[in-house]
VEXDOSE-175322 format. One line per 4 residues: their letters; for each residue x, y, z of C-alpha. Coordinates in steps of 0.02 Angstrom, whole numbers. Each point is the difference from the previous one (the first is absolute). Last residue first. Layout:
<recs>
a) X:Y:Z  ...
</recs>
This chain:
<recs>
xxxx) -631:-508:914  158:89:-42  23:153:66  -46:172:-82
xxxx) 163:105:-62  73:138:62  168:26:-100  166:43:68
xxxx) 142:104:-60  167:-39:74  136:134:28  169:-89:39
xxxx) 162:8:114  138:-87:37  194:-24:81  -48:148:101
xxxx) 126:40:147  -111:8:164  147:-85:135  -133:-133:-2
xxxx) 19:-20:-176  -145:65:-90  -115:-81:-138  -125:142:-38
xxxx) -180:-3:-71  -124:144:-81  -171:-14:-23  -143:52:-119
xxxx) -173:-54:-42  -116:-7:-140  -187:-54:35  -62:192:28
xxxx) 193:102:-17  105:-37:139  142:55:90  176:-21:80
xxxx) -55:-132:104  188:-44:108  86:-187:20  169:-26:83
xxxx) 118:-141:3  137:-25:117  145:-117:-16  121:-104:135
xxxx) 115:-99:-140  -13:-174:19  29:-14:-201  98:155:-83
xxxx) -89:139:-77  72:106:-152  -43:187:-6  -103:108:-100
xxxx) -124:-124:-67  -125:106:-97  -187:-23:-6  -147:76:-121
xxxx) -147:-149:47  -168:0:-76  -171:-92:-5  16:-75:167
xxxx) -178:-76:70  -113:80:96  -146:-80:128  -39:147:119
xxxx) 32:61:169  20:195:-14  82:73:142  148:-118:49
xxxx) -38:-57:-178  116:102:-80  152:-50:103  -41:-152:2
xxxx) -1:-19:-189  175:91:-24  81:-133:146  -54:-121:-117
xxxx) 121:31:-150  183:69:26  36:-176:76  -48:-79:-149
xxxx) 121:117:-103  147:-49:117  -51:-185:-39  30:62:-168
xxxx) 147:44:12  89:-170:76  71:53:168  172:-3:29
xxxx) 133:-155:-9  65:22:-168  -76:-172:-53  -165:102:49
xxxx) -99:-51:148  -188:20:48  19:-189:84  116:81:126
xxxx) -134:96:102  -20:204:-26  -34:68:164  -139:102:6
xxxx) -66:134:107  -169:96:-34  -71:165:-30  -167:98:-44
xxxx) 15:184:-25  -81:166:66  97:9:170  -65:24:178
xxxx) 10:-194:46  61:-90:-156  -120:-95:-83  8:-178:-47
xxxx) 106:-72:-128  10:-212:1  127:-64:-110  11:-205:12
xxxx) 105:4:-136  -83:-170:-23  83:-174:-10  157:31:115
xxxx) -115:33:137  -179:-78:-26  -148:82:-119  -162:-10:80
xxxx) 30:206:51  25:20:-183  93:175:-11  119:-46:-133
xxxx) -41:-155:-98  -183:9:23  -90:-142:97  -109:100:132
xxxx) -65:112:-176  -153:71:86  84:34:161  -106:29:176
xxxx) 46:18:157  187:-35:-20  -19:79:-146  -35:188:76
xxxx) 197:-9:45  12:93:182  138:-113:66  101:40:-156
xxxx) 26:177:77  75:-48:143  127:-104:-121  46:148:-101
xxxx) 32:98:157  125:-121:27  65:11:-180  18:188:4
xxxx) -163:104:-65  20:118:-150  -134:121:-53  -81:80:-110
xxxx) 87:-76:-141  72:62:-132  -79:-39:-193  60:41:-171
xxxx) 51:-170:-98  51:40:-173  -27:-104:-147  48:-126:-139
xxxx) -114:-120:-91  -137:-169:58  -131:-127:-34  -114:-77:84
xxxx) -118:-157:-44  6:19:-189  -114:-120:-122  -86:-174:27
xxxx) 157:-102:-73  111:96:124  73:134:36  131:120:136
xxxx) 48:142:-116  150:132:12  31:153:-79  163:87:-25
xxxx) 59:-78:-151  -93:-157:-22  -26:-110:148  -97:-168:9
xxxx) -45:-97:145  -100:-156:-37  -108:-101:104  -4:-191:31
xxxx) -135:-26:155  31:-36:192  -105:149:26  -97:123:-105
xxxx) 15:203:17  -137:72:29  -24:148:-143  62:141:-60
xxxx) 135:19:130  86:150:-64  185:19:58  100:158:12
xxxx) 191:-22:21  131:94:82  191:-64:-38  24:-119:-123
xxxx) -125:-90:-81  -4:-172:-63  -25:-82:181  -145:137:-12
xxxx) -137:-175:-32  63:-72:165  -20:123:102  -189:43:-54
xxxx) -19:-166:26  49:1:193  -111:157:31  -157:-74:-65
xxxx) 21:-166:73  -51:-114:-112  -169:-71:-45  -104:-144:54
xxxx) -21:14:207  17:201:-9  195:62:16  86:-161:-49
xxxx) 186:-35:3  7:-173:82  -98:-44:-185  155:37:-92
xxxx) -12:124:-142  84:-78:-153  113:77:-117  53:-8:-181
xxx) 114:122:-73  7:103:-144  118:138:-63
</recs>
């Protein structure tokens, strides 16, 4: 099965290439359940790409070669922690991009970003507790036909929070190299949402974090284990 797809410039993670997070979504709409997704490289915007599955592997290509591709897989992270939506909102108060954000136009945690453009999803620590969090309220534009959120909005949201919460300690330039993420639970738009963000380890360059999408009631309708790579900014 084949299917052509575009990646929007208003979904951007660094000014010409998608938002890791968001792409990864959008190349496991062929896979159900838990899905692992390999960025291989940036992916380009506002250009024709094709997204190809074959059995239980997915690929996201195009003339150049693969950009990510994707199969089946299990999701195995809890998180430390799990703040209520107000608590949520302290947090976000403390959100080291206010001071200083290297991406200030990405899709989910661009602070340049305007509401109902962005996600506008801005983890900060959480006083006494090893995680990163922030509230979100999904805005209509993020809409299925069926009223909830679109999945892969859901996978976008499951991005950032991860990279704050490893460079509370270690501020660095990184870049997503892998997402494993389930959607547990359908979200509907306006709904009062928490995500979290926690460093689970890392390995010289090679980072790990875990992220949560919570109602504020703490059921789970997400979670995912990203691997991030340190990389030297651009010039």
């Amino acid at each position: 099965m084949r299917r052509r797809i575009l990646i929007d410039s208003r979904f951007c993670g660094p000014p010409a290439s998608g938002n890791g997070g968001y792409v990864c979504g959008r190349v496991a709409e062929f896979i159900a359940g838990p899905a692992e997704v390999t960025l291989r490289r940036p992916p380009p915007l506002d250009t024709p790409l094709m997204l190809e599955s074959t059995g239980h592997n997915v690929r996201l290509f195009d003339e150049i070669g693969t950009i990510a591709d994707a199969h089946p897989s299990e999701v195995k992270v809890k998180g430390p922690c799990r703040p209520s939506f107000r608590e949520a909102e302290s947090a976000m108060q403390h959100f080291s991009g206010f001071r200083h954000h290297i991406f200030p136009g990405c899709f989910v945690c661009g602070t340049d970003r305007p509401d109902g453009d962005g996600l506008r999803i801005f983890a900060g620590p959480v006083p006494g507790k090893k995680c990163v969090a922030a509230p979100w309220i999904p805005h209509p534009s993020l809409s299925a036909p069926n009223g909830f959120v679109k999945p892969e909005f859901i996978w976008a949201a499951l991005d950032c929070p991860g990279y704050f919460a490893v460079n509370q300690d270690r501020p660095g330039y990184m870049l997503l190299g892998r997402l494993v993420a389930v959607i547990t639970s359908e979200v509907k738009i306006g709904d009062k949402l928490v995500v979290i963000g926690w460093h689970i380890g890392s390995e010289g360059r090679i980072h790990y974090s875990g992220t949560e999408l919570t109602t504020d009631s703490g059921i789970i309708c997400g979670s995912a284990k990203a691997t991030w790579v340190e990389v030297k900014p651009p010039l």
